[in-house]
N, C-alpha and C positions, 0 to 999 in steps of 0.2 A: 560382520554387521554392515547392513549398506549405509550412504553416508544419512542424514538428518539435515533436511533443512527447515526451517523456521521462516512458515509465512505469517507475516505482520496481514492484515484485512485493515486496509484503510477504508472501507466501504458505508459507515456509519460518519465518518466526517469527508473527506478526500472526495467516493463516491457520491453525497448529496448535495454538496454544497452549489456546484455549477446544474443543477437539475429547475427546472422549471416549476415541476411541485415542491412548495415547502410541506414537510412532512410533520405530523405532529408528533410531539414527544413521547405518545404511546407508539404510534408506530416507530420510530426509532428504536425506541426501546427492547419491541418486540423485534428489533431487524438484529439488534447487539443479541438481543437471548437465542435468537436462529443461530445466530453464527458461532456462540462458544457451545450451543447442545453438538454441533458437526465437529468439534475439537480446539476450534481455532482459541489458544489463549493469548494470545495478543496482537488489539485491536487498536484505530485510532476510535474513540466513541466520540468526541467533542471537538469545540473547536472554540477559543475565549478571543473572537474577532468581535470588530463593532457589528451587531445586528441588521444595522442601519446598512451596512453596506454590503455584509451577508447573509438576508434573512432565513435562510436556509439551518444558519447554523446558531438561532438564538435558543435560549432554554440550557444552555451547557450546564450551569449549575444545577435544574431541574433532573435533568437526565442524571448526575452522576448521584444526585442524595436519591433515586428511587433505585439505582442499580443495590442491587446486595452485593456483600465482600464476598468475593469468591478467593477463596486461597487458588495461589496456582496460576493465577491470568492477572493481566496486564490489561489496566485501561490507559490510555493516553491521550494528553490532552494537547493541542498543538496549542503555540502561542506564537505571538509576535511581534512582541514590546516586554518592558516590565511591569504595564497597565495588564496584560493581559496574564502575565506572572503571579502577578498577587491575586486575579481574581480565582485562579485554577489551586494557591495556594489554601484558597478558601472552601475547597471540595475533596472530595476521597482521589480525586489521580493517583493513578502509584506513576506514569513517569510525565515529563516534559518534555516535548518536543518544537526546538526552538528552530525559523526558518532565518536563513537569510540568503538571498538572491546573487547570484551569479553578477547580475548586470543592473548598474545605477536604474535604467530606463522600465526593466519591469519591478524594480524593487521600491521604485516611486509610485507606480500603479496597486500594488499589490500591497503596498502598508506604507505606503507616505514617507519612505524613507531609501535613501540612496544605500549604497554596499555598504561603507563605513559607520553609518549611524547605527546600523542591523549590527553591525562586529560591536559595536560598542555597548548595544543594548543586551548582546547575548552575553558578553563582559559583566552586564551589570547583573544581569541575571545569575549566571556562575558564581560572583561575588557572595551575591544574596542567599544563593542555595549553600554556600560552601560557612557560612559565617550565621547562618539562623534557619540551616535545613531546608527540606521539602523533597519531596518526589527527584528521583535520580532525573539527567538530564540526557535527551539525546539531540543530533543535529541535521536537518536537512538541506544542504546545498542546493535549492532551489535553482532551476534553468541553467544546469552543469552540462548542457551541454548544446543547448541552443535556445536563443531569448525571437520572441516575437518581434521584438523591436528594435533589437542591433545586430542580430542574424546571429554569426558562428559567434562564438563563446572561446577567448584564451584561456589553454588550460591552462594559466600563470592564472585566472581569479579564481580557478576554482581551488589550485592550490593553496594559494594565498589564505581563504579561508577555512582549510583544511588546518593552515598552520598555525590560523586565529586559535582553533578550538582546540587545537594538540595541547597549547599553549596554557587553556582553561582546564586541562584533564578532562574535558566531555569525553565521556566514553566510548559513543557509537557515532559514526559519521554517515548519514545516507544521502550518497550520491543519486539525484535525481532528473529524472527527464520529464518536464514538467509540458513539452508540448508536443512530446515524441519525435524528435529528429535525431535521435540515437544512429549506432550501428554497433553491430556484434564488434568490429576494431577500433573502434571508440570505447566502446564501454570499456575491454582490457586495455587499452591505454589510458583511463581515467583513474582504471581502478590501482592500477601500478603505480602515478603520480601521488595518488590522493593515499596509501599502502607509505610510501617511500615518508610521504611528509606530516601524517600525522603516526607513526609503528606501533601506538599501545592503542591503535581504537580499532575497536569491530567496527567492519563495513556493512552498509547493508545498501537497497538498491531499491528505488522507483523507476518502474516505466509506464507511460501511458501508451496506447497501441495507435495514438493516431495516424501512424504510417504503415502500419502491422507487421512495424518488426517486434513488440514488446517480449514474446516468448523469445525469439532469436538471441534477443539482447539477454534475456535472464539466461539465456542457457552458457553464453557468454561470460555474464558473470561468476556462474557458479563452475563454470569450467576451470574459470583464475582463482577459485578457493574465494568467494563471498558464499553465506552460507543464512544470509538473510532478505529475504525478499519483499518489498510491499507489494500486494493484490489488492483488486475491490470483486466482491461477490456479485456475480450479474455482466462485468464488465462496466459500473456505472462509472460517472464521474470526468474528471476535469476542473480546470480553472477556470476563475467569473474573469478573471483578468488577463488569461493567455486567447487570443481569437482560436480557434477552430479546433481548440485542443480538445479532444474528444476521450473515453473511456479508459480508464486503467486499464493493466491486463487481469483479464478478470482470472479471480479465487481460482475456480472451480477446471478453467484452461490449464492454470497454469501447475494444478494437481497431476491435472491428468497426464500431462508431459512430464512431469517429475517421475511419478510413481511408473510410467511405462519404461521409465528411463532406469527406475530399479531404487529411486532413491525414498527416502521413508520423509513422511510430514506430520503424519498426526491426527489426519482432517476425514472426515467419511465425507469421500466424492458425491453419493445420492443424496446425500442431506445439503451440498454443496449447493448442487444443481435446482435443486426444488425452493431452495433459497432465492437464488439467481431470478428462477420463473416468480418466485411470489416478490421479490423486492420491484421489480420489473413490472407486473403489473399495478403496484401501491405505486408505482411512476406517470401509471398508466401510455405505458408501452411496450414491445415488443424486447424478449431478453437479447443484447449483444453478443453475450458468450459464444461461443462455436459448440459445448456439451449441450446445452442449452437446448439448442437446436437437433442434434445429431445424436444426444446422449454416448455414457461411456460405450467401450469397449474393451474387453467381450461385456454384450450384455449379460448383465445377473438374472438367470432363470435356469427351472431345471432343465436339464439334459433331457433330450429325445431317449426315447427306449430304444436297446439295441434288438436289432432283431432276431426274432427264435429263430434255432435252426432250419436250414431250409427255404425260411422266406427269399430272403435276399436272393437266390438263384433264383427263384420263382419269377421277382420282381423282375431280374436280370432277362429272364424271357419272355416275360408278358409284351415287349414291343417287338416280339419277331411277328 
C-alpha cells in the first residue's frame, strides 16, 4: 500500500481571514460543504478571534450551529486565549487549535500577548480541557521559522515551546511558516528538534508559498516521516498581521504532487480545482494555484481511437 497522507484545508479560516472580501456566512459555509463533498475531512472552519480586529472571521458561532454533524470529519476551531476557549467551548468543534508565536514582537501584534503569556494561556487551557472536557487540543507554533519583525527565529523558541506542550500532553504540534521563509533544510531540521523534544506528539506542518518554496518544503517534510500537512483550497490566505505574507500552498497543488509522487490522500483533484476557481472568484479574483491554471495531468478524457488497419501507413504516406 502507498503511504497516506492527511491534508488538514485550512482554507475556510487561515485562507479568508487576511482577504479583502469579508465573506458571508452562507458563502463560507458553502466553501466548507465544497471542500468535504472533494474528501477533505479535516478542516480549519472558524476562528474565535475579536471580530473587531478580524472581521473576516466574525460569525464562528453561526457557521458551526448551521454546519450538520457529519461522522468521520473534523471541524476545527482555532483559538487564542482562554476568552476565545470558552467561546468554541460553546459550539459543536470536535478540536482546538491553540496558537502561540515563536517571537515576543509578532505575538504582540497578533493577540496582544508576548511568548510566555501564550504558554501560559494554552496551560490554562490544557488545564481546563483536562479537568471539565471539551474538544481534544492541538498546537501551532506560529513564525517557527521566521518572524516579520525580529528576522531569523532560534530553534531554542521553537523548541522551548515544543517542550511547553510535551509538558501538557497536547497531542499534535504543527510546525508553521506563517510568512514563508522556510527551506526544504530548515524544515528537516525543525522537524528533528521539535521530533526529539516533544516524542509522543504527531507532527503536522504549515507552509505559506510566499517565496514558492511551500511544496519544496512539504515534500521535505514528508520525506522526514511528517504525515500531516496544512493546505488552503485556491491557494488563498495569509496573515492580517505578517506584511506581505501571501497564500498558503494551495489544496489542490499540493494533491497533485503527492498523488504523482504515488502517495494516497483521499481528496478528488477536479473537485479540488473547481473549488479553488469558484472560492477565487467569490474573492473576486483570479485563482493562485498553478492546477488552477494549468489543470491536471494526464488530462481525464477518453482516448483517441486507434486506427483501423491500414490507415496509419496510408497517413504515413500522404506527405510524400
Amino acid at each position: 500500500m502507498s503511504r497516506r497522507i492527511e491534508i488538514v484545508d485550512v482554507g475556510p479560516r487561515d485562507g479568508l481571514q487576511n482577504e479583502g472580501v469579508a465573506l458571508t456566512v452562507e458563502d463560507r459555509l458553502e466553501f466548507i460543504g465544497r471542500l468535504e463533498a472533494a474528501g477533505v475531512r479535516r478542516l480549519e472552519a472558524v476562528s474565535f478571534v475579536n471580530p473587531k480586529r478580524v472581521p473576516q472571521m466574525a460569525g464562528a458561532e453561526a457557521i458551526m450551529a448551521a454546519l450538520p454533524h457529519a461522522p468521520g470529519r473534523s471541524r476545527i476551531g482555532l483559538v487564542l486565549n482562554f476568552q476565545g476557549w470558552e467561546r468554541l467551548k460553546t459550539t459543536r468543534c470536535d478540536e482546538a487549535n491553540v496558537v502561540v508565536c515563536a517571537t515576543d514582537s509578532f505575538g504582540l501584534r497578533n493577540q496582544n500577548a508576548d511568548t510566555a503569556r501564550q504558554i501560559a494561556a494554552m496551560a490554562e487551557i490544557a488545564a481546563d480541557q483536562a479537568s471539565h472536557g471539551g474538544p481534544p487540543l492541538s498546537l501551532t507554533i506560529s513564525v517557527a521559522f521566521g518572524c516579520p519583525f525580529e528576522g531569523e527565529v532560534p530553534l531554542e523558541r521553537v523548541v522551548m515551546i515544543a517542550r511547553e506542550a510535551a509538558a501538557l500532553n497536547i497531542p499534535e504540534i504543527a510546525i508553521a511558516d506563517t510568512i514563508g521563509a522556510a527551506d526544504p533544510w530548515a524544515v528537516r531540521r525543525r522537524i528533528e528538534a521539535v521530533r526529539y523534544a516533544a516524542p509522543g506528539a504527531r507532527l503536522r506542518l504549515h507552509f505559506l508559498d510566499t517565496r514558492n518554496t511551500a511544496l519544496a518544503n512539504a515534500a521535505a517534510g514528508i520525506d522526514a516521516g511528517v504525515d500531516v500537512i496544512d493546505a488552503s483550497c485556491g491557494g488563498i490566505g495569509g496573515c492580517p498581521f505578517a506584511p506581505a505574507a501571501t497564500g498558503n500552498v494551495a489544496t489542490e497543488d499540493l494533491v497533485y504532487m503527492l498523488e504523482r509522487g504515488g502517495f494516497e490522500t483521499g481528496l478528488d483533484l477536479d473537485q479540488l480545482i473547481e473549488t479553488g476557481r469558484w472560492i477565487s472568484s467569490r474573492l473576486g479574483r483570479a485563482p493562485t494555484s498553478a492546477l488552477a491554471r494549468a489543470g491536471r495531468f494526464p488530462k481525464r478524457h477518453a482516448p483517441s481511437p486507434l486506427p483501423e488497419a491500414g490507415e496509419e501507413a496510408r497517413a504515413a504516406g500522404s506527405g510524400g
